[in-house]
C-alpha positions as CSV (number, residue, x, y, z in Angstrom):
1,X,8.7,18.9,-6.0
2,X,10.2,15.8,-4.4
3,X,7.2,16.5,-1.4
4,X,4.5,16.5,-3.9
5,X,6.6,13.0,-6.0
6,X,6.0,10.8,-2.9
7,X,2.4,12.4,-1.5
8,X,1.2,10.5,-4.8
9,X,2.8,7.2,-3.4
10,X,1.8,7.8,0.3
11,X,-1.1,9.8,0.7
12,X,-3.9,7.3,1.1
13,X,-5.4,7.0,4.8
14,X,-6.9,3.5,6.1
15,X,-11.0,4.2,6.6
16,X,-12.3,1.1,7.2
17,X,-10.1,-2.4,8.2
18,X,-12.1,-5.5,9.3
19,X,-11.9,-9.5,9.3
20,X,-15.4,-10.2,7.6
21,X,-15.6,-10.5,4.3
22,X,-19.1,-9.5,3.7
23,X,-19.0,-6.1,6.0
24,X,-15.4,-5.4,3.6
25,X,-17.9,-5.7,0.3
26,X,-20.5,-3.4,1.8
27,X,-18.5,-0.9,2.6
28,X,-16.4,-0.9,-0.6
29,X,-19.5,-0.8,-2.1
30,X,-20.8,2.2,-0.4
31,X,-17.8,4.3,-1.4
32,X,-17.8,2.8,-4.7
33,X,-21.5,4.1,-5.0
34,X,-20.3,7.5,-3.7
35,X,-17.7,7.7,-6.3
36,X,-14.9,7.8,-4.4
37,X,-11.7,6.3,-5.8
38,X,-10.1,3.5,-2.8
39,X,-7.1,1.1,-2.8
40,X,-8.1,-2.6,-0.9
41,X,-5.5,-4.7,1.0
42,X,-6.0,-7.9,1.7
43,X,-3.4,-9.5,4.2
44,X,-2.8,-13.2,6.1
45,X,-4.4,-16.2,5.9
46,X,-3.1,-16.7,2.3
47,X,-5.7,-14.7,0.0
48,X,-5.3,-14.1,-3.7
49,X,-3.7,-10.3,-3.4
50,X,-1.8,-10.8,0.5
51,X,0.1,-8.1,1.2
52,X,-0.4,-6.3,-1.8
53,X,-2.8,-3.2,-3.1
54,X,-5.4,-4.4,-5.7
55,X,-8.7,-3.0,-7.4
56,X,-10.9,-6.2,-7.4
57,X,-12.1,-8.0,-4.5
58,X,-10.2,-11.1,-3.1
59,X,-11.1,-14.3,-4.1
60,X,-10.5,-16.3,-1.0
61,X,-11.9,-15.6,2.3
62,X,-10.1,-17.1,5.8
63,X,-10.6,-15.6,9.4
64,X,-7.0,-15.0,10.0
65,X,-7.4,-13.1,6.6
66,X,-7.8,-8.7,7.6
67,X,-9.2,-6.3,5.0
68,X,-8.6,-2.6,4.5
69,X,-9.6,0.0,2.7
70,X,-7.9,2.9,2.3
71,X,-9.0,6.5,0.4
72,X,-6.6,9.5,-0.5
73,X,-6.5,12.1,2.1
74,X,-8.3,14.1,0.0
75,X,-11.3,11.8,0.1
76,X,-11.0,11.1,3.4
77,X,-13.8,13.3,4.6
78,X,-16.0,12.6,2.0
79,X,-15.8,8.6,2.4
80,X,-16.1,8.9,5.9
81,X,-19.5,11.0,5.7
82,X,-20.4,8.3,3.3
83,X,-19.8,5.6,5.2
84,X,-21.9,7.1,8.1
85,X,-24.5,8.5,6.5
86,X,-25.1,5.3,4.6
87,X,-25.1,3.6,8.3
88,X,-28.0,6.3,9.3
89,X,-30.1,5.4,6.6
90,X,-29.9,1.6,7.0
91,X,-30.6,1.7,10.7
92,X,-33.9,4.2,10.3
């Protein structure tokens, strides 16, 4: 019971973690048009949400600032095949 308490606090994987804050929206996007549920992280360079999980996008943008996405492990396939098979299509 206490195993299955804290998988719901820590079972989300990282998919995706960049500094550019358009590539960030295009892939949140892209799993957002897959339906997959996703926690963002915005961290450094003072943006609205630093160090903390949020839904919405961050406001501010800085270089120093890093962005990450992260899905539950259960989705991890399935935003990962998503993510590539988005890529695929774009590139043809």
């Amino acid at each position: 019971m206490l195993k299955r308490f804290l998988g719901m606090f820590f079972s989300w994987e990282t998919v995706y973690i960049t500094s550019n804050l358009q590539n960030f929206a295009t892939i949140r996007g892209r799993l957002l048009d897959s339906g997959i549920r996703m926690k963002t992280k915005a961290s450094g360079g003072g943006a609205v949400g630093r160090g903390s999980y949020h839904s919405g996008m961050p406001v501010q943008s800085h270089s120093s600032t890093t962005y990450e996405i992260l899905v539950s492990k259960e989705d991890l396939h399935r935003a990962t095949e998503a993510i590539h098979r988005l890529r695929e299509t774009k590139q043809h």
